[in-house]
N, C-alpha and C positions, 0 to 999 in steps of 0.2 A: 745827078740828084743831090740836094742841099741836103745836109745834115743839120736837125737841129742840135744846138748846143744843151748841154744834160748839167746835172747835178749828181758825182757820185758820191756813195760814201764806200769807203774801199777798207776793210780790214788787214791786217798784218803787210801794211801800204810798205814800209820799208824795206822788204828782201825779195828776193826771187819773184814768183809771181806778181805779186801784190806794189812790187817796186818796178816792175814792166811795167804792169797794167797803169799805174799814176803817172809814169812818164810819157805813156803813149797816148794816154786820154788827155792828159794837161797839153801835149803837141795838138792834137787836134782842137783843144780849144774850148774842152769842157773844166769847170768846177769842180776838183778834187778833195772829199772830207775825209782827210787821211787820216787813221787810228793806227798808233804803235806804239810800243811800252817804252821808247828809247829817245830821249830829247833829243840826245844827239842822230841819230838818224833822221829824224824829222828833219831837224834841221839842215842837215845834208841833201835830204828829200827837196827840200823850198829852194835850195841853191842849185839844185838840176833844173828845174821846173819855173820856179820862178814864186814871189809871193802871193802876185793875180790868181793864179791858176790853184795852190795847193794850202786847203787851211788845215793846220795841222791841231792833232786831239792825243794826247800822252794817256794812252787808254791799254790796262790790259783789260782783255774781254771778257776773261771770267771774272772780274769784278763789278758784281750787278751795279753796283754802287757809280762806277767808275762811266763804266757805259751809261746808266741815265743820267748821268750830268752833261757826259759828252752829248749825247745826243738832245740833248731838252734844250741847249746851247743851241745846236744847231740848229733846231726848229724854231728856236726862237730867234736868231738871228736871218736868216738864210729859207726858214721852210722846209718843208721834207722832203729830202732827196728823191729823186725822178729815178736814180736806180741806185740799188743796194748789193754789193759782192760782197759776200764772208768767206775771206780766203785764211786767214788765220788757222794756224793747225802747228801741229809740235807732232812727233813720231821718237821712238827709242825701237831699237833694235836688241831684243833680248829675249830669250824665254820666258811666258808667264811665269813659273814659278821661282825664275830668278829676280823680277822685276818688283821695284820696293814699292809699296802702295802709295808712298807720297808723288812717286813717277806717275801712276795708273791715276790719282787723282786727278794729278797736273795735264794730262793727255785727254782724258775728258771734258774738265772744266774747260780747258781752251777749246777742243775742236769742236766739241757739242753744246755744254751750256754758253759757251761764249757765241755761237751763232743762233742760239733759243733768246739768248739775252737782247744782241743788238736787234734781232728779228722783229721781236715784242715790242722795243721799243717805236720802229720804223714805222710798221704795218697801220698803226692806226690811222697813220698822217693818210698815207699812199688810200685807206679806204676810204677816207672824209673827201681826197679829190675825185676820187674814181679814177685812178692809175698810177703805176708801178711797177717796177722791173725789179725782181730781186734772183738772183744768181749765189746759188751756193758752190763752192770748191770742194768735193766731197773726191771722194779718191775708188780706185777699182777696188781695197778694202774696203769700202762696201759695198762691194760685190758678190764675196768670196773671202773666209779663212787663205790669211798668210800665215804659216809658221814664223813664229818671234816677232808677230805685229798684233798680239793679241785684245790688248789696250786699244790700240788706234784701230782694228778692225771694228770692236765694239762702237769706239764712238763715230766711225764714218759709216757703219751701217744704222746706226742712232741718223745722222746728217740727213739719210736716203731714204728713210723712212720718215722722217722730218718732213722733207723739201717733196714727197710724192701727197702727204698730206696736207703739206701747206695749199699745192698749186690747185688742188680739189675745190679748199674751201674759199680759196681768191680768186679764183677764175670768173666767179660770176657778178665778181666786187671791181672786175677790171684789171688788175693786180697779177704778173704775170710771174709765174716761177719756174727755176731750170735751174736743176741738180749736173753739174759735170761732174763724171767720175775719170778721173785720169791715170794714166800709169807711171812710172817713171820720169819725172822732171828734172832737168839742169838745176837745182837749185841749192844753197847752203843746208836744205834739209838731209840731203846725201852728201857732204863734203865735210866730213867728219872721220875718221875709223871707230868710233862707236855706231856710225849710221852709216856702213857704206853700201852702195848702191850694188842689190846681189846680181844684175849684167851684165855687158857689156855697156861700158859706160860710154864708150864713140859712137852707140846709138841711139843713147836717151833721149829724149824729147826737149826741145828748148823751150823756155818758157814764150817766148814770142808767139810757139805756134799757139798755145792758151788763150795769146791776149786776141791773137788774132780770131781767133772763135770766141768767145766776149764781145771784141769790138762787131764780131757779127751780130752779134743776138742783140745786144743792143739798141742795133740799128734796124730793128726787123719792124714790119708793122703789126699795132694791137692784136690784129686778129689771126697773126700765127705764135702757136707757143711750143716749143722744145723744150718738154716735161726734164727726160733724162738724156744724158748726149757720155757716152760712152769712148775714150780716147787714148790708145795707149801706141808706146812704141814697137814698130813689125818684131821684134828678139821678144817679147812676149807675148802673152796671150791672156785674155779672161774671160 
């Protein structure tokens, strides 16, 4: 079966996830609209991938400002993306009552308002054609209270309450939406000792398996939709 070629636009496109997912779609041969706060990884990004494949947007996502220029760009270049992933997210590891509010800002604004921001902006294009794929990265925090993931629980259960509301009101617009909530990832989010990863880390989940469930839903037809998709490694549970 032929695949068609896609337009993504891909959040937090530069690390773990987000730097899978652009190298394995830009291989396959789709349009990459990569957002990251970092020229130099972009630009790192374009030299893995190539210039054809990966246009790159110096975007942090909680800056509304930031994002509608990226994206007005886009759409006036290019058109609106055919599928949209908001993988972008931050996490700290600490007790709420130790944790400084300018962190708890920063962990919101990125995981929540920055997937309400690029959303808003996208949605309208995706209803005026009648279709679209948008794919949020939401995490088993919102699922379920972590001890000393207070902040990021909040805003990933903000993500999931989000993305269960979105897929309601798009569904009948064409517009198809899927909340993943995952467990423990391979990625520089846990590669820290301020953020280390409380498993067994020889069984975490790599990110490929992610891209690999993405590169599925993406390729699915209109008329099947995977609201929520639930994904962790067997050493947990949620």
């Amino acid at each position: 079966m032929s695949v068609q070629m896609k337009s993504i636009l891909v959040t937090g496109a530069t690390r773990g996830v987000g730097e899978a997912l652009t190298l394995k779609f830009a291989q396959k041969g789709h349009v990459i609209y990569a957002l990251a706060r970092t020229r130099s990884q972009l630009n790192s990004l374009i030299e893995k991938c190539g210039v054809d494949k990966v246009i790159p947007f110096e975007v942090d996502v909680s800056k509304k400002e930031q994002v509608e220029e990226a994206t007005t760009a886009i759409e006036r270049e290019y058109g609106t993306p055919d599928v949209l992933i908001n993988n972008a997210g931050i996490v700290e590891n600490v007790s709420f009552a130790d944790q400084g509010l300018e962190m708890i800002d920063r962990i919101v604004d990125v995981n929540l308002k920055g997937t309400l921001y690029v959303t808003h902006c996208v949605v309208p294009g995706m209803i005026a054609r009648g279709s679209g794929r948008i794919i949020n990265i939401s995490s088993v925090a919102g699922t379920r209270g972590i001890p000393g993931q207070a902040a990021y629980c909040a805003s990933k259960f903000g993500m999931n309450g989000f993305g269960d509301t979105l897929a309601q009101e798009l569904l009948p617009k064409g517009v198809l939406v899927t909340t993943i909530c995952p467990g423990g990832i391979d990625t520089p989010l846990w590669d820290s000792d301020k953020n280390p990863y409380p498993g067994d880390k020889t069984r975490i989940m790599q990110p490929q398996e992610i891209v690999d469930l993405i590169e599925f839903l993406v390729n699915q037809p209109k008329g099947t939709l995977h609201k929520k998709i639930v994904m962790f490694p067997t050493n947990e549970w949620h």
